[in-house]
Each structure stands twice: as structure tokens, then as C-alpha cells.
PyMOL Python script that loads the backbone (N, CA, C, O; Angstrom):
from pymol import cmd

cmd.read_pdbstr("""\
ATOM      1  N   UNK A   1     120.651  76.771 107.324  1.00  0.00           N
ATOM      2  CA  UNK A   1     120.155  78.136 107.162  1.00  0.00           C
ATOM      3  C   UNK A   1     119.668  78.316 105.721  1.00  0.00           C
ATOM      4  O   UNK A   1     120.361  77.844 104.819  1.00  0.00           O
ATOM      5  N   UNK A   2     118.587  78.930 105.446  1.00  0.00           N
ATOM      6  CA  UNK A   2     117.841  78.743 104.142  1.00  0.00           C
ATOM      7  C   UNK A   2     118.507  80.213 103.500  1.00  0.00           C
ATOM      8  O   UNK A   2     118.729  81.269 104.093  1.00  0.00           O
ATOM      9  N   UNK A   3     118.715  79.882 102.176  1.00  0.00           N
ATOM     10  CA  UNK A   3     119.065  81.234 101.565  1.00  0.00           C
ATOM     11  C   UNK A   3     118.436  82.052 101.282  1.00  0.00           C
ATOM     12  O   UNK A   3     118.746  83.112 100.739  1.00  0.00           O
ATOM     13  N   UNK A   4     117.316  81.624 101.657  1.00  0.00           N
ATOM     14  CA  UNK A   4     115.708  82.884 101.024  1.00  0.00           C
ATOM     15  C   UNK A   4     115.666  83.301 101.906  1.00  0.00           C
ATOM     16  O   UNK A   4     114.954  84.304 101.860  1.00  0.00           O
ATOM     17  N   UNK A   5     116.247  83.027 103.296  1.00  0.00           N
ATOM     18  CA  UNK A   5     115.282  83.781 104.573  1.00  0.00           C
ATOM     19  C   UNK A   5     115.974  84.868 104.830  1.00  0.00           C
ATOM     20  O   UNK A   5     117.111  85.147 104.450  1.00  0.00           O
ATOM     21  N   UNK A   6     115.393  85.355 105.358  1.00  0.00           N
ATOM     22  CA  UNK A   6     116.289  87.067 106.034  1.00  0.00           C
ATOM     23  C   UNK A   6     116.964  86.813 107.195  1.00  0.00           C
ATOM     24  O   UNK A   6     116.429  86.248 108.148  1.00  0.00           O
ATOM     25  N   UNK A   7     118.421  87.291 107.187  1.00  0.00           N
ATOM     26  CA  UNK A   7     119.373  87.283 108.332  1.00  0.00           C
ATOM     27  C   UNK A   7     119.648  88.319 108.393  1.00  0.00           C
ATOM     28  O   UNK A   7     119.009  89.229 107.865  1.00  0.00           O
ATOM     29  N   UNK A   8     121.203  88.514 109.397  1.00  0.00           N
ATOM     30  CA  UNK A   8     122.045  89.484 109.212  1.00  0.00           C
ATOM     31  C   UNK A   8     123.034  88.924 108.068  1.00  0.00           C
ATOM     32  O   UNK A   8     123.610  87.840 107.978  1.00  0.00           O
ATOM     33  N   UNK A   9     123.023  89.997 107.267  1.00  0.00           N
ATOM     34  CA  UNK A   9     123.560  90.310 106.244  1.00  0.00           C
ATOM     35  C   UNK A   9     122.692  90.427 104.427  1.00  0.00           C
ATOM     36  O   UNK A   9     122.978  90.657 103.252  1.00  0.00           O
ATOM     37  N   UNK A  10     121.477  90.066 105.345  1.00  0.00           N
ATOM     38  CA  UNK A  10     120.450  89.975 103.768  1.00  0.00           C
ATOM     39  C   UNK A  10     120.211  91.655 103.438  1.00  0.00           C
ATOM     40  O   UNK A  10     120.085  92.586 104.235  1.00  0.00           O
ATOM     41  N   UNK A  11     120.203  91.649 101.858  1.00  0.00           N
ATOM     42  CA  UNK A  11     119.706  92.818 101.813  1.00  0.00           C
ATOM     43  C   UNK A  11     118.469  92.763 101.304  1.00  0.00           C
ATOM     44  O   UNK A  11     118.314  91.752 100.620  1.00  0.00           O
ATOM     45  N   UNK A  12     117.445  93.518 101.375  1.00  0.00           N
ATOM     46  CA  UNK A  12     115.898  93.277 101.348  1.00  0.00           C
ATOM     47  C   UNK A  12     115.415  94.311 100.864  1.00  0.00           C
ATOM     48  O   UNK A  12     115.967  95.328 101.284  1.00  0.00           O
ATOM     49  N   UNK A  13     114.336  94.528  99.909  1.00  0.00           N
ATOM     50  CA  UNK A  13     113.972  94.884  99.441  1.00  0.00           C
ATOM     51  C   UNK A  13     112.162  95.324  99.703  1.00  0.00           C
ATOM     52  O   UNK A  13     111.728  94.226  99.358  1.00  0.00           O
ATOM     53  N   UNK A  14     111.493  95.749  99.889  1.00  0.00           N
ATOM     54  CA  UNK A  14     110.271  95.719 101.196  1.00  0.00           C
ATOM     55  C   UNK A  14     109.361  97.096 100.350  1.00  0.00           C
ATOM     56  O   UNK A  14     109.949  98.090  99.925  1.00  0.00           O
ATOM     57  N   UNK A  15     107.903  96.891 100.238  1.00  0.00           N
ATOM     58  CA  UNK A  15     107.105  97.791  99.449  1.00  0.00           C
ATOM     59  C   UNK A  15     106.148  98.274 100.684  1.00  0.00           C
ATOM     60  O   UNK A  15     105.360  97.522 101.258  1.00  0.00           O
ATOM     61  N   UNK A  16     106.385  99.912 101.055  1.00  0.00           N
ATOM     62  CA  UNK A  16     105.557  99.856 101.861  1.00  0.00           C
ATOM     63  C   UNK A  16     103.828 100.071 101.476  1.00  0.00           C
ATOM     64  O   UNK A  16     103.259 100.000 100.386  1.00  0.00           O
ATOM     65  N   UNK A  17     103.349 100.327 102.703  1.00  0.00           N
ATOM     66  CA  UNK A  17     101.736 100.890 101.936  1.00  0.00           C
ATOM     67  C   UNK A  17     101.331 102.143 101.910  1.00  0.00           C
ATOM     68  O   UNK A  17     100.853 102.861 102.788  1.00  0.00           O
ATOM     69  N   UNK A  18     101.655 102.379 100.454  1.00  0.00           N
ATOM     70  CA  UNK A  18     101.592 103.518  99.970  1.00  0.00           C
ATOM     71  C   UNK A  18     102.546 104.309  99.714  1.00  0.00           C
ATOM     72  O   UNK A  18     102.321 105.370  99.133  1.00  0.00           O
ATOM     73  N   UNK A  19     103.755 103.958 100.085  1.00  0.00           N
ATOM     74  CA  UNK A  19     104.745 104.858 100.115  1.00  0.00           C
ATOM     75  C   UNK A  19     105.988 104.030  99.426  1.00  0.00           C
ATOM     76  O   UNK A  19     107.108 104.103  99.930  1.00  0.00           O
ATOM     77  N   UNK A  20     105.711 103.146  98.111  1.00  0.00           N
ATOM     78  CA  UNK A  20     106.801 102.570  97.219  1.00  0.00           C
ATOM     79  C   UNK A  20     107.672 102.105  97.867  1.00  0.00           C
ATOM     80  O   UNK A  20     107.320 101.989  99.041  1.00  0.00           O
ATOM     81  N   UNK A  21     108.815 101.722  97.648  1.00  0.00           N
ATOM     82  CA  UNK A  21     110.155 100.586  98.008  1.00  0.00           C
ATOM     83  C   UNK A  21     111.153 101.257  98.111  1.00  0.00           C
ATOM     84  O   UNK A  21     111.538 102.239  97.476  1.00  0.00           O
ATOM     85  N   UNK A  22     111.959 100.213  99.672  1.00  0.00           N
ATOM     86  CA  UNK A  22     113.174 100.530  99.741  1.00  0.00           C
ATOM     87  C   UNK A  22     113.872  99.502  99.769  1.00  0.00           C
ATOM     88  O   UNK A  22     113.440  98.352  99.685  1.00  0.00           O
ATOM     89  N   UNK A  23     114.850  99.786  99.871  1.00  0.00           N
ATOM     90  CA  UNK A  23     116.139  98.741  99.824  1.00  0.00           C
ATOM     91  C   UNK A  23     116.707  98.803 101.244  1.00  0.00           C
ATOM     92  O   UNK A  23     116.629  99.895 101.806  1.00  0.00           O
ATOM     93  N   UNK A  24     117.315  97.698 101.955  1.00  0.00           N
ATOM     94  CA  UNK A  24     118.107  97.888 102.791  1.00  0.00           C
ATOM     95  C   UNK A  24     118.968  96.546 103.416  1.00  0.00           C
ATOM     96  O   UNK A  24     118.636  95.365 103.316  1.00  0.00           O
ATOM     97  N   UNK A  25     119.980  97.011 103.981  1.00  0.00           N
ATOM     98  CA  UNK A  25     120.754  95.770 104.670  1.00  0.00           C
ATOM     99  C   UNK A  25     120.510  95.276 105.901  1.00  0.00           C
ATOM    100  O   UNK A  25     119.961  96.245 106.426  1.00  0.00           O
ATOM    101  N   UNK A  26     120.542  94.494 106.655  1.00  0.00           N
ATOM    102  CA  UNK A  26     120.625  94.025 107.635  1.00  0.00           C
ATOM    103  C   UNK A  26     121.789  93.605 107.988  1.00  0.00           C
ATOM    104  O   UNK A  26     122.341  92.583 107.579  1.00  0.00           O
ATOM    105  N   UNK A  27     122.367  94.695 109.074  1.00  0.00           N
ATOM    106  CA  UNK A  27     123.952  94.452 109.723  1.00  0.00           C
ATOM    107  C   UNK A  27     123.879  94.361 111.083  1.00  0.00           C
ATOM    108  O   UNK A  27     122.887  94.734 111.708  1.00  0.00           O
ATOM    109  N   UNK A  28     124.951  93.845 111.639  1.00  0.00           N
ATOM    110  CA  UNK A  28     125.322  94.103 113.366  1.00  0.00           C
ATOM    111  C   UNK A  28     125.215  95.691 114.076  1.00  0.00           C
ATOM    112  O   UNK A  28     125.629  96.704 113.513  1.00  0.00           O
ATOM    113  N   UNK A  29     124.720  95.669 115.112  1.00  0.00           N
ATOM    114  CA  UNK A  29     124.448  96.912 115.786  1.00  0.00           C
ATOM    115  C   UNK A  29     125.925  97.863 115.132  1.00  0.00           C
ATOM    116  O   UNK A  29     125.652  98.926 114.573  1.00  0.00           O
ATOM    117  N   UNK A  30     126.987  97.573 115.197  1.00  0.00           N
ATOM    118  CA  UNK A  30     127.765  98.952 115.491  1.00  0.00           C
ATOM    119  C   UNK A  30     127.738  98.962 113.786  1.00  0.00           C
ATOM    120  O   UNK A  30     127.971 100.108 113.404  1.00  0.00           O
ATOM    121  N   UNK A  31     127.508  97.955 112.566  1.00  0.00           N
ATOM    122  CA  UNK A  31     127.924  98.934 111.329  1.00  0.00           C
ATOM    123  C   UNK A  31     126.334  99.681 110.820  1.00  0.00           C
ATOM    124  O   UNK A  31     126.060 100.165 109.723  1.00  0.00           O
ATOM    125  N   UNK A  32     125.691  99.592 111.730  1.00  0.00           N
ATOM    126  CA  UNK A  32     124.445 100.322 111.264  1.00  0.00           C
ATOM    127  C   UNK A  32     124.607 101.702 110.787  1.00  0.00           C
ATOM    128  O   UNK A  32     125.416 102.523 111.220  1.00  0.00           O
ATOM    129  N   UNK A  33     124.011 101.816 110.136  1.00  0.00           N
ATOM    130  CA  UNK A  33     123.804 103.582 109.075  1.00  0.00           C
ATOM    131  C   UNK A  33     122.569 103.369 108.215  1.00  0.00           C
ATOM    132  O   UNK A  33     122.493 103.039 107.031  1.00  0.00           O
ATOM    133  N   UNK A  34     121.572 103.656 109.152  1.00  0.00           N
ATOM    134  CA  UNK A  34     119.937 103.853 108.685  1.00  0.00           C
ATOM    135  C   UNK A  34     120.087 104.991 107.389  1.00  0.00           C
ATOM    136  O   UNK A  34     119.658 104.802 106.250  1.00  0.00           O
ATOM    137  N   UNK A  35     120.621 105.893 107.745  1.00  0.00           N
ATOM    138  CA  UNK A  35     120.731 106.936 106.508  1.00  0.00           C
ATOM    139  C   UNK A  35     121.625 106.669 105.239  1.00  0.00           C
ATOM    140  O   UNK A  35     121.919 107.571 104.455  1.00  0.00           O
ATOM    141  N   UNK A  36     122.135 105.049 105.062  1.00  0.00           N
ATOM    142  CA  UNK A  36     122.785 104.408 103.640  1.00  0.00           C
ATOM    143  C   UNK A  36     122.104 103.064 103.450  1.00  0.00           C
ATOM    144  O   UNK A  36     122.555 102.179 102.723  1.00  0.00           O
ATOM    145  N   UNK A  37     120.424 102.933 104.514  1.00  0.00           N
ATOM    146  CA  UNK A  37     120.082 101.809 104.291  1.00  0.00           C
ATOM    147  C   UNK A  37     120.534 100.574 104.888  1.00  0.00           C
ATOM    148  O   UNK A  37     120.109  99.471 104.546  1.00  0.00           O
ATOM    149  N   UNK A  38     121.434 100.779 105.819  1.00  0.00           N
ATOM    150  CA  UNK A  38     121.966  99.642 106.698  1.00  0.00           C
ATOM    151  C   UNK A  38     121.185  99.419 108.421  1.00  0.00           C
ATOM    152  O   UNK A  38     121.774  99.933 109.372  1.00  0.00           O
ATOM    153  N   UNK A  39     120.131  98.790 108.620  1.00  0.00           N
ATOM    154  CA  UNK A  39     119.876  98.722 109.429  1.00  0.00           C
ATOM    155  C   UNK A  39     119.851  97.308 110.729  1.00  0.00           C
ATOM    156  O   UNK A  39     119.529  96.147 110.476  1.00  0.00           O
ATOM    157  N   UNK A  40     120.244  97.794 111.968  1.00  0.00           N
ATOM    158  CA  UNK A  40     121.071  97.336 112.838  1.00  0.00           C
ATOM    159  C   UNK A  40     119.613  96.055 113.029  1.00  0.00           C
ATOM    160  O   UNK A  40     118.409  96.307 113.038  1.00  0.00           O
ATOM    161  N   UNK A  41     120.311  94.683 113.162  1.00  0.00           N
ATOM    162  CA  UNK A  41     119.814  93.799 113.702  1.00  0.00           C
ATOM    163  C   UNK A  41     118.881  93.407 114.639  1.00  0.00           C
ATOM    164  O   UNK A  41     118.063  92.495 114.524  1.00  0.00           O
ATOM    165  N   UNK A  42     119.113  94.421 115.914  1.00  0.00           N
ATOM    166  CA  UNK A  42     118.016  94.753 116.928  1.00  0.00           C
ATOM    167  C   UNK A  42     117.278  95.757 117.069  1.00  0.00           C
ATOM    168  O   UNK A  42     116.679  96.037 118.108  1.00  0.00           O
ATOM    169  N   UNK A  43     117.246  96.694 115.532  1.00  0.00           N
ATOM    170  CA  UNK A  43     116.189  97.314 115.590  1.00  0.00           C
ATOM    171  C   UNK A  43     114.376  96.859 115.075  1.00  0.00           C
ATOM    172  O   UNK A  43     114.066  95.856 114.433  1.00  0.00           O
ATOM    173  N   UNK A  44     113.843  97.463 115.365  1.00  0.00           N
ATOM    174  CA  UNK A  44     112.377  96.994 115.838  1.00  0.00           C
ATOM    175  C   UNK A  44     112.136  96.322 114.357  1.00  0.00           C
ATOM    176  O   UNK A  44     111.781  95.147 114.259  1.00  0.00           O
ATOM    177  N   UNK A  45     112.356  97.156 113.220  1.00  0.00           N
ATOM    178  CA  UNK A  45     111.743  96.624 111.982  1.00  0.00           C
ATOM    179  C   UNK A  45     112.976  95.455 111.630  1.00  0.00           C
ATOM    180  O   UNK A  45     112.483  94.429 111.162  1.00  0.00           O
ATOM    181  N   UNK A  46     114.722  95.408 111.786  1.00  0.00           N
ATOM    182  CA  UNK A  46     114.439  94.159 111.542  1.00  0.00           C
ATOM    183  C   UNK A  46     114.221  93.064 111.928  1.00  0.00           C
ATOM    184  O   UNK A  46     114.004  92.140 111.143  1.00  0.00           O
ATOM    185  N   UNK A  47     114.232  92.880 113.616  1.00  0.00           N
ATOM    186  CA  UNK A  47     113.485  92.117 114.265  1.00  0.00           C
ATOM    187  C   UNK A  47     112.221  91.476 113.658  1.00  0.00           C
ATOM    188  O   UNK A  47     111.898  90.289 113.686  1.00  0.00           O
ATOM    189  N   UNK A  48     111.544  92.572 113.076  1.00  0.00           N
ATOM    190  CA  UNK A  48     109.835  91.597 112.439  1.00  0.00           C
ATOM    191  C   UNK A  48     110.358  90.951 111.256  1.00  0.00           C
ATOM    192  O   UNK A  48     110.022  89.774 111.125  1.00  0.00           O
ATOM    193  N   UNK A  49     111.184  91.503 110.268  1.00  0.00           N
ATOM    194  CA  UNK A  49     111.660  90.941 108.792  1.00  0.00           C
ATOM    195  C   UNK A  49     112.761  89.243 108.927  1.00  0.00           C
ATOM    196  O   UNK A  49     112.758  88.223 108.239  1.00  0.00           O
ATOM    197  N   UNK A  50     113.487  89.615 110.016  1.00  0.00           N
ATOM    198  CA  UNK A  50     114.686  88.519 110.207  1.00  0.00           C
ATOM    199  C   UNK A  50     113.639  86.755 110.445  1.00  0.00           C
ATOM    200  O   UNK A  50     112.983  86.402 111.425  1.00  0.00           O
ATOM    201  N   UNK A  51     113.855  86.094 109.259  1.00  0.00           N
ATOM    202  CA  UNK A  51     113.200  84.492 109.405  1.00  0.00           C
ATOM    203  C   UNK A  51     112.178  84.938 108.426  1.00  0.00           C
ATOM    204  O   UNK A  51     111.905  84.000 107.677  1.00  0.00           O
ATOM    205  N   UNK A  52     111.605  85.861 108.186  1.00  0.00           N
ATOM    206  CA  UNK A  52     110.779  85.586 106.965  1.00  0.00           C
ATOM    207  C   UNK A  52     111.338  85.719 105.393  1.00  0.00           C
ATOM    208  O   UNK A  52     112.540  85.908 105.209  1.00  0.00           O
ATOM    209  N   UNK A  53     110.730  85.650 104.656  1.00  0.00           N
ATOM    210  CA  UNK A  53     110.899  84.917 102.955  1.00  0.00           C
ATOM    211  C   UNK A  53     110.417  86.114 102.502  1.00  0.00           C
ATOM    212  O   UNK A  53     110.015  86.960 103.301  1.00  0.00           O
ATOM    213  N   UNK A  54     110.403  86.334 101.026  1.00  0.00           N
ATOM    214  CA  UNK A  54     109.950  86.992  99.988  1.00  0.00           C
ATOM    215  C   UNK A  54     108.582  86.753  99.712  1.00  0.00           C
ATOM    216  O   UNK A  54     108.058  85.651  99.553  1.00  0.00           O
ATOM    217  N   UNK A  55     108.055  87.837  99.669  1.00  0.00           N
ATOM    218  CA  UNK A  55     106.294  87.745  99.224  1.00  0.00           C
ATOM    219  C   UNK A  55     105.596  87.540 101.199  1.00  0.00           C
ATOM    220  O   UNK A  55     104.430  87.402 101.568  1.00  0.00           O
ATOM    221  N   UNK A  56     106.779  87.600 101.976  1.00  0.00           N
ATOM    222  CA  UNK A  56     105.859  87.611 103.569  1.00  0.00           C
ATOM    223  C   UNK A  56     105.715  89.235 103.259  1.00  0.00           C
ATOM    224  O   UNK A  56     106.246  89.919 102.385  1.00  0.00           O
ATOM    225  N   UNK A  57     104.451  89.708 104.703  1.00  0.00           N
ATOM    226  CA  UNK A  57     103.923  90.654 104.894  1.00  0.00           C
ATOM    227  C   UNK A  57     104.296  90.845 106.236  1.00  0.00           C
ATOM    228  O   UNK A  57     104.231  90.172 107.265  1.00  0.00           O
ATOM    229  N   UNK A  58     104.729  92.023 105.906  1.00  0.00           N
ATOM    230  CA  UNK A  58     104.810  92.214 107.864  1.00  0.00           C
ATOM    231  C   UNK A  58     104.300  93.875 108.217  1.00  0.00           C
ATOM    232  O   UNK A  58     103.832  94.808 107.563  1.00  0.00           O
ATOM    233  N   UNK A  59     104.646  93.656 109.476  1.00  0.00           N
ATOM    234  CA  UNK A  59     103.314  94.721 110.368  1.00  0.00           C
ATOM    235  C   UNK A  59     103.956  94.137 111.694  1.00  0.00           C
ATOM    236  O   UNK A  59     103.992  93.066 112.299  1.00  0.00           O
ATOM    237  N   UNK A  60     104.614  95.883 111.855  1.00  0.00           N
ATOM    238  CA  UNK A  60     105.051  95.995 113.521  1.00  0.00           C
ATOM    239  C   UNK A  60     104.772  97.352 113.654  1.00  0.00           C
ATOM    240  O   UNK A  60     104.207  97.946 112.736  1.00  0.00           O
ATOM    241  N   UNK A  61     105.169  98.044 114.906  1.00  0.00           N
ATOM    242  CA  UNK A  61     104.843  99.195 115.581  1.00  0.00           C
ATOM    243  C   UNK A  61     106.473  99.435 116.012  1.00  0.00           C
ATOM    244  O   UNK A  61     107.329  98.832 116.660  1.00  0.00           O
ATOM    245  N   UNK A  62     106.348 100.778 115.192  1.00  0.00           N
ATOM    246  CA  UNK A  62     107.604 101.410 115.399  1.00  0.00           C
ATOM    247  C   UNK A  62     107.746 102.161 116.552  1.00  0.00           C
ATOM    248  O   UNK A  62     106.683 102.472 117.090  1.00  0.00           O
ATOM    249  N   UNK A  63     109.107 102.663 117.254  1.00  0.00           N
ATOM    250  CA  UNK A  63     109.468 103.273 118.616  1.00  0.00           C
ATOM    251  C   UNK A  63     108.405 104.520 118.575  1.00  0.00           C
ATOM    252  O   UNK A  63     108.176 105.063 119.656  1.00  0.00           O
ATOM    253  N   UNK A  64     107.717 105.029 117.366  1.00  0.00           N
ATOM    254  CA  UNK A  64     106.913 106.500 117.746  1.00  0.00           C
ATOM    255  C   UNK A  64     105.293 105.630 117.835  1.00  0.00           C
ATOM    256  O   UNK A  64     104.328 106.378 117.676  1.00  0.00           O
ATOM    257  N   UNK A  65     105.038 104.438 118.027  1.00  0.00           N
ATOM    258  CA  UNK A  65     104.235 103.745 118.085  1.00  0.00           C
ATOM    259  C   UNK A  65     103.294 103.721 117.092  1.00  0.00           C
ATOM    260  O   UNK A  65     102.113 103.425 117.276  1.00  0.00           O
ATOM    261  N   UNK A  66     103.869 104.077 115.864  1.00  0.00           N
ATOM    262  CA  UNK A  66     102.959 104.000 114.604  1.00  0.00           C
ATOM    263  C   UNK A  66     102.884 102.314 113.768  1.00  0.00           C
ATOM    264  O   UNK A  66     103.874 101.864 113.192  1.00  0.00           O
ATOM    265  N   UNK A  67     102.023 101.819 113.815  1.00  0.00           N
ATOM    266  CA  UNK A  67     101.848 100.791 112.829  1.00  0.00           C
ATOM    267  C   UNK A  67     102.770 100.974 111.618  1.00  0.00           C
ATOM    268  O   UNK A  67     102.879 102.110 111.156  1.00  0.00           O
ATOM    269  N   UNK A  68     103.404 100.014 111.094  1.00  0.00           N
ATOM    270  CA  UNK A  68     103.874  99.935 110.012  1.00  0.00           C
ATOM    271  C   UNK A  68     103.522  98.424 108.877  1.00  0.00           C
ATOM    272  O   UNK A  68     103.960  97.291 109.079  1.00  0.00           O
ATOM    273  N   UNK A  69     102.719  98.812 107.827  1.00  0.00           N
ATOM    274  CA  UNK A  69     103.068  97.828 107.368  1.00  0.00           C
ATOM    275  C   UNK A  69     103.660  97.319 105.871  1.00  0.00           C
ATOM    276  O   UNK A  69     103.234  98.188 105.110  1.00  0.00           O
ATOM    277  N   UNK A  70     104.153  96.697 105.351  1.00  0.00           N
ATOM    278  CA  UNK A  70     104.958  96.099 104.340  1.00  0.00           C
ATOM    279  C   UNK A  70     105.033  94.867 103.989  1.00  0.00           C
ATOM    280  O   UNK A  70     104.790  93.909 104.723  1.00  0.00           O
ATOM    281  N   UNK A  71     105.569  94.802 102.190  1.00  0.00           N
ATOM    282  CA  UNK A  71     105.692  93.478 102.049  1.00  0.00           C
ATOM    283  C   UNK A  71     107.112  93.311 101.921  1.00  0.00           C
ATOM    284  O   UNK A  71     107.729  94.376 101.927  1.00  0.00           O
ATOM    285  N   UNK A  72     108.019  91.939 101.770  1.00  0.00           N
ATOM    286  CA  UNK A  72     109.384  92.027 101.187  1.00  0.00           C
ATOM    287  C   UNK A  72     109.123  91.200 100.026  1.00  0.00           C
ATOM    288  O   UNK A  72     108.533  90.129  99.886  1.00  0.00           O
ATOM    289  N   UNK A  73     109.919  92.241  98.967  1.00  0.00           N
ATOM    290  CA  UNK A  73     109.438  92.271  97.453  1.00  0.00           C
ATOM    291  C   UNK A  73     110.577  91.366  97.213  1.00  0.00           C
ATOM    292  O   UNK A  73     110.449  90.529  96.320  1.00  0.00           O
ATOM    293  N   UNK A  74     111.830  91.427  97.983  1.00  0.00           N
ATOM    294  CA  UNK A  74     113.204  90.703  97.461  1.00  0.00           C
ATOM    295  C   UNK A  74     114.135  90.276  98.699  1.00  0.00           C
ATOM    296  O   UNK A  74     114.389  90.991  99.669  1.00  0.00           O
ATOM    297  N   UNK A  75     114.522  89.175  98.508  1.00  0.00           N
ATOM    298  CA  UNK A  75     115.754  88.890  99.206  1.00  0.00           C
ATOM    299  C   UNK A  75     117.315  88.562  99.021  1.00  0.00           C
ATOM    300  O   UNK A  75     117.324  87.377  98.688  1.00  0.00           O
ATOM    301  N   UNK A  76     118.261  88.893  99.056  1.00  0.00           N
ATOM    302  CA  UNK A  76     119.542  88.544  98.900  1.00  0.00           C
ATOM    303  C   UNK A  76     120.338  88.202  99.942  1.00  0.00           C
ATOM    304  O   UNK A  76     120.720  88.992 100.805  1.00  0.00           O
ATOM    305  N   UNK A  77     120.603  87.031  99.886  1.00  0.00           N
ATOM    306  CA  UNK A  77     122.113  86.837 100.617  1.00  0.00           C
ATOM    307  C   UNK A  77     123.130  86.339  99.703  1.00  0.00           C
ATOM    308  O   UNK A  77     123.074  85.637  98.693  1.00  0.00           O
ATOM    309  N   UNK A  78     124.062  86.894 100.335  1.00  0.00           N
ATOM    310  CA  UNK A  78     125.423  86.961  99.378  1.00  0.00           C
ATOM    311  C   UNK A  78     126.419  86.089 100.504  1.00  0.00           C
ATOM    312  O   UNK A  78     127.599  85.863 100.237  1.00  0.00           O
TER     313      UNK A  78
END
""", "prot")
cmd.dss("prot")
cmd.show_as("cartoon", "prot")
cmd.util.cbc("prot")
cmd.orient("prot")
């Protein structure tokens, strides 16, 4: 398992377009809390982020079917 890549448990760092950077974790469905930045494993956005690296671009379509797209500026696993 590569330490750059995004799993569960990476926290990531992601610039959207136009709308500056957030931070967030990638956890298991039940410790999810979108509103402290912890978002659940099988949700849509981190599904597109999980296996990619720092400096990837991604672009998915969120549940209100809006395009989203972003880069990830940072990765951590601890």
C-alpha cells in the first residue's frame, strides 16, 4: 500500500474551482461527520479521491447531480 495514495484514514487536502481548500478525513461509514470534515468512505466524493496521489485532479457528480471539480493539494497518512 503506497503512502501517498488516498485510503481510509488519509487526510486530504483538495482545492476546489473557485471556491479555495478544504481539509478532510477519510473514515468508515459509521465515524463519518461531514460537518468536522470526516467523510465516510462510500460517499460519492471519496470514492473518486480513494487510489489517487497528490497533484491528481478529480471530477465527479455529486448526489444533487452537480459536477464537481478539484485538485488534491495534500496527502497524509498517519
Amino acid at each position: 500500500m503506497s503512502m501517498n495514495k488516498i485510503q481510509i484514514g488519509s487526510k486530504v487536502i483538495v482545492r476546489f474551482d473557485g471556491n479555495g481548500e478544504e481539509a478532510y478525513k477519510i473514515v468508515d461509514s459509521n465515524e463519518a461527520d461531514p460537518i468536522n470534515g470526516k467523510i465516510s468512505a462510500s460517499s460519492l466524493f471519496a470514492k473518486a479521491m480513494i487510489g489517487k496521489h497528490k497533484n491528481s485532479k478529480i471530477k465527479y457528480c455529486n448526489s444533487n447531480n452537480q459536477v464537481i471539480k478539484c485538485q488534491i493539494i495534500a496527502v497524509i497518512n498517519s
